[in-house]
TIPA-791138 format. One line per 5 residues: number of its first residue (from 0); for each residue x, y, z negated of C-alpha. Coordinates in nm, 2 decimals, decimal comma. Last residue first. Layout:
N
NUM = X/Y/Z | ...
This chain:
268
267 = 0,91/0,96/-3,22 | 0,66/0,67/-3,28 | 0,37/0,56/-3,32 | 0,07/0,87/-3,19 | 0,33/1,09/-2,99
262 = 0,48/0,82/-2,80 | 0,20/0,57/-2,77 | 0,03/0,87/-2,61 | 0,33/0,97/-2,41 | 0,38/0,70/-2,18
257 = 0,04/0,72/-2,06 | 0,09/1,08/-1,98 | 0,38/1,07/-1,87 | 0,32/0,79/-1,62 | -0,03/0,96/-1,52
252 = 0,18/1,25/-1,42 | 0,41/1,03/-1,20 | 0,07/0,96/-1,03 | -0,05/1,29/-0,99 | 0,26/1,37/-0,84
247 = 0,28/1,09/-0,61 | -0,10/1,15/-0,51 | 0,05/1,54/-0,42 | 0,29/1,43/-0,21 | 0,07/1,16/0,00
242 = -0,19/1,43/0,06 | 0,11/1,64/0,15 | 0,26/1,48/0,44 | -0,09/1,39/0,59 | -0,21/1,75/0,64
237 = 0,17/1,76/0,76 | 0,17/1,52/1,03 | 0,46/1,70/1,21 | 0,71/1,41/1,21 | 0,87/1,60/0,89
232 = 0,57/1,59/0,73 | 0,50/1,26/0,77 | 0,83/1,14/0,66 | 0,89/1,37/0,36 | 0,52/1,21/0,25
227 = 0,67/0,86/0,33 | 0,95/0,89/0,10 | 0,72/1,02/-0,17 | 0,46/0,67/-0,10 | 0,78/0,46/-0,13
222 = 0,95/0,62/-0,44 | 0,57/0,63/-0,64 | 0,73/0,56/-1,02 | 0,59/0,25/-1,17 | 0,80/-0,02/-1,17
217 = 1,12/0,22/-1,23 | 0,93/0,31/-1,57 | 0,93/-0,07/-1,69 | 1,32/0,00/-1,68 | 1,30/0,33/-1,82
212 = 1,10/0,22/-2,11 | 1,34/-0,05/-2,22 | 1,64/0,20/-2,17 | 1,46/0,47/-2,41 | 1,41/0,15/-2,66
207 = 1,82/0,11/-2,67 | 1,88/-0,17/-2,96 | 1,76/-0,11/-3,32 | 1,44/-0,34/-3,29 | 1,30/-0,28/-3,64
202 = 0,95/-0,37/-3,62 | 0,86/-0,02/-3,51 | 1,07/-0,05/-3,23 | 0,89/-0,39/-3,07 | 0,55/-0,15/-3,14
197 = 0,71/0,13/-2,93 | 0,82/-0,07/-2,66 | 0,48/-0,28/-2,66 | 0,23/0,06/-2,69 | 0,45/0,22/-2,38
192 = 0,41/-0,11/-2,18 | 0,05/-0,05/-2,24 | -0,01/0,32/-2,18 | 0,24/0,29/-1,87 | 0,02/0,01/-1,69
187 = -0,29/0,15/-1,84 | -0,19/0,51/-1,64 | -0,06/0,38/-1,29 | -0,39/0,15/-1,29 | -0,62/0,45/-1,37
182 = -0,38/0,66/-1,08 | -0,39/0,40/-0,84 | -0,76/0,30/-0,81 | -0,89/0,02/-1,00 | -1,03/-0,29/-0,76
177 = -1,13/-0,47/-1,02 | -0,97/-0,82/-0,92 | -0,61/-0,53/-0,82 | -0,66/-0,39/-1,12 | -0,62/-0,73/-1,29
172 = -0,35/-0,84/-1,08 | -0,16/-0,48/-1,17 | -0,17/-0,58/-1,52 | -0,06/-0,89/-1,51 | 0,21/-0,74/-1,32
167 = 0,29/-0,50/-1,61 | 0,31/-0,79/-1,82 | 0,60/-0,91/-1,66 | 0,77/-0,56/-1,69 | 0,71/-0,62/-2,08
162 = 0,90/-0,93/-2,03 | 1,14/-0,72/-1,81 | 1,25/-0,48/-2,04 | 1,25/-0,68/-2,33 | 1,50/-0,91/-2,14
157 = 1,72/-0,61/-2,03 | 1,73/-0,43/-2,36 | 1,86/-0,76/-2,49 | 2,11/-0,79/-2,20 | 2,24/-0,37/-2,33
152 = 2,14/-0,12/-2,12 | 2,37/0,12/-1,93 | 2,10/0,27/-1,67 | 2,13/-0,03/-1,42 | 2,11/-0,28/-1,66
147 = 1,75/-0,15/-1,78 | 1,74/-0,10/-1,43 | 1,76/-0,48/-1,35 | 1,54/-0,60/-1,62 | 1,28/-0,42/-1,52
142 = 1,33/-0,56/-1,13 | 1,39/-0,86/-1,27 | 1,07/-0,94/-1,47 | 0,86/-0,76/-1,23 | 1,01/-1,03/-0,95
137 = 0,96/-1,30/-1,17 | 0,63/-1,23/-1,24 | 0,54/-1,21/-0,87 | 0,76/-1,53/-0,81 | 0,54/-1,67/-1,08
132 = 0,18/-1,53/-0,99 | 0,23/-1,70/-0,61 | -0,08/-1,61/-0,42 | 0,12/-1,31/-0,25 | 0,47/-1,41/-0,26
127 = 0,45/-1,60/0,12 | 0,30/-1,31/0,29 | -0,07/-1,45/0,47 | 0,00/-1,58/0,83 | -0,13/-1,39/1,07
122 = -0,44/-1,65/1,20 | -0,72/-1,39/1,17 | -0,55/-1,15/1,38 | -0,42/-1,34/1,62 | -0,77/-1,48/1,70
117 = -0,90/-1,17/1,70 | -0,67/-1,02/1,93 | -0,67/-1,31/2,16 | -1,05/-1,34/2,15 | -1,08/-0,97/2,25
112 = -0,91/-0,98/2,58 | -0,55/-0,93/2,60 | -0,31/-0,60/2,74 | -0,02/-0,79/2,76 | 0,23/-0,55/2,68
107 = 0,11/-0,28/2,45 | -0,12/-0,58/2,29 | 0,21/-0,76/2,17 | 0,39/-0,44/2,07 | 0,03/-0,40/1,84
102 = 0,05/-0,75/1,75 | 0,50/-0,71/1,64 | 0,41/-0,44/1,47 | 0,13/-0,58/1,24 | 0,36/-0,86/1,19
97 = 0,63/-0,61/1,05 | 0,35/-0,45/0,84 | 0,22/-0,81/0,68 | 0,59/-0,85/0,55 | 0,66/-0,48/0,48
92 = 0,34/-0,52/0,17 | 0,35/-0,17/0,01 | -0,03/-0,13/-0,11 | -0,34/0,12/0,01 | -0,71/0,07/-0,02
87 = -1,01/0,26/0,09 | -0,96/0,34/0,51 | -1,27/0,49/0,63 | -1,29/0,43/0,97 | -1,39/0,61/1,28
82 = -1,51/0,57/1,61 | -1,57/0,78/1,94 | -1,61/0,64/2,30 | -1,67/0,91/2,63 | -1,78/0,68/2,92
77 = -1,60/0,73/3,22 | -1,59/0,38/3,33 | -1,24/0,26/3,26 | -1,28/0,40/2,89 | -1,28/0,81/2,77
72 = -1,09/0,80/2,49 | -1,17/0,89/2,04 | -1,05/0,79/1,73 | -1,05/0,90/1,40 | -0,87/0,76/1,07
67 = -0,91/0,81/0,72 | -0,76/0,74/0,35 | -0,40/0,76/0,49 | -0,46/1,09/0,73 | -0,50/0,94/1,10
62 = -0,61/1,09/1,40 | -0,63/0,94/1,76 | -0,70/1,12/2,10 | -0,71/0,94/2,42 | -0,81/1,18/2,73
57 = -0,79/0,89/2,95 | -0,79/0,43/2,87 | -0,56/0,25/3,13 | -0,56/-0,06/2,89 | -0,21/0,06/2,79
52 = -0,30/0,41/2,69 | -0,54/0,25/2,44 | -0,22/0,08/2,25 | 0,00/0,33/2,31 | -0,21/0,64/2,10
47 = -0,31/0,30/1,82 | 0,02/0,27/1,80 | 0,12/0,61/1,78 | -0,10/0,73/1,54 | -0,02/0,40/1,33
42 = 0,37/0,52/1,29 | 0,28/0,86/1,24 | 0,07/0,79/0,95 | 0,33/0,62/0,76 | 0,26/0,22/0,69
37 = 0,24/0,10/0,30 | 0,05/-0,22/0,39 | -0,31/-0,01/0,38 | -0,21/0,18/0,66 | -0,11/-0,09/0,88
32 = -0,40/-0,30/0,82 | -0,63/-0,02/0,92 | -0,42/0,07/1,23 | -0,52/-0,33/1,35 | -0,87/-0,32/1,22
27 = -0,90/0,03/1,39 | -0,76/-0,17/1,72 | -1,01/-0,49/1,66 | -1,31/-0,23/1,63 | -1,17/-0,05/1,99
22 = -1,20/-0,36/2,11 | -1,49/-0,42/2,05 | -1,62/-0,10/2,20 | -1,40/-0,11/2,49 | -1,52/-0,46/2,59
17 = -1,24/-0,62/2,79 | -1,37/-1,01/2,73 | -1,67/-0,97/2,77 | -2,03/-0,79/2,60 | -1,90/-0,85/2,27
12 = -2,12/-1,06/2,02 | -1,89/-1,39/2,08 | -1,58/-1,17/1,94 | -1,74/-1,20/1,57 | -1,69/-0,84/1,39
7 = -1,44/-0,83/1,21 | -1,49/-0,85/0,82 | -1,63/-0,49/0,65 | -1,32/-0,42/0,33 | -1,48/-0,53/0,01
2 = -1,54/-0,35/-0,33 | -1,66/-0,04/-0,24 | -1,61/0,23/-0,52
């Protein structure tokens, strides 16, 4: 497993400031970014397509599945230019996305030189919640808390709900520092919340443990990364379409499965 993403390339090693080859390293930065902040395939397929078209760039081919993406145009002097990126890493961060969007519409009609781009790049400002481990525990906390609600819970069943959902984010920050992949995270996260609900019901807790579970549940369930896979497929991407679909599988199958253990071993 690779630990680090390759940083940008320094713009003073480009031959000016309309190098193809560099830029075509700032554009896969660019589509990079946008896959792994929850972006559909289409959507960076076509960025990256309107991007090269609007430096006069011919015969521009781009393909994208979300764990790999291939490009390849003929520049301004005839020369054929092929790249590639392996893409390791995905999360669901709209903030970063939107900015992403609002570059790549920026490049579409200004067509800059490589400083610009890399400049803007390094200076898009980081999401606000990201460093902040309280509003992340708060929003776990409510979330849980809020579909323990949502499916008829009582305001006990709430609160357990979200402190476990709480820990669940402690979770994800650790995974996140060890760079787990989504299917070992998806499991410890619902093998530990699973051992805490079952435990608090061992000890006597009478209230509504199936509403506890579904709340941290909610937490965990792929809705995004399913939505997208409809999304893809529907726009044509299918190869893309179903890679998402079946990840989302294994991953609500690594729910049941963590949840279960605890389950079967503790508790009925």
């Amino acid at each position: 497993m690779i630990l680090e993403i390759s940083s940008r390339i320094d713009p003073r090693k480009a031959k000016s400031e309309q190098d193809s080859r560099y830029l075509l390293s700032l554009f896969l930065d660019i589509a990079e970014e946008m896959l792994t902040s929850g972006a559909e395939t289409n959507r960076v397929e076509d960025s990256l397509f309107r991007i090269l078209k609007s430096y006069g760039y011919e015969k521009v081919n781009v393909f994208c599945i979300p764990e790999f993406i291939s490009v390849s145009f003929q520049d301004l002097e005839g020369e054929e230019i092929t790249a590639t990126r392996r893409v390791y890493t995905s999360s669901n961060n709209m903030n970063h996305l939107e900015d992403l969007n609002a570059l790549s519409r920026y490049i579409v009609k200004n067509q800059p030189g490589v400083t610009d781009i890399y400049d803007r790049l390094e200076n898009m400002p980081p999401t606000s919640y990201s460093g902040n481990m309280f509003l992340m525990a708060l929003a776990y906390f409510c979330g849980s808390a809020g579909f323990a609600i949502f499916f008829h819970g009582s305001v006990l069943d709430a609160l357990i709900s979200g402190i476990i959902g709480s820990i669940i984010m402690l979770v994800a920050k650790f995974s996140m520092i060890q760079n787990m992949n989504k299917l070992l995270f998806t499991a410890i996260s619902a093998l530990i919340s699973g051992l805490i609900a079952t435990a608090i019901h061992m000890l006597g807790y009478s209230g509504n443990i199936d509403i506890v579970m579904i709340g941290n549940i909610m937490l965990l369930i792929p809705g995004l990364a399913l939505t997208t896979s409809f999304r893809d497929m529907l726009c044509g991407d299918i190869i893309a379409g179903l890679i998402r679909m079946v990840e989302s599988v294994m991953v609500a199958a690594a729910i049941a499965v963590g949840y279960a253990i605890p389950i079967f071993f503790l508790g009925r």
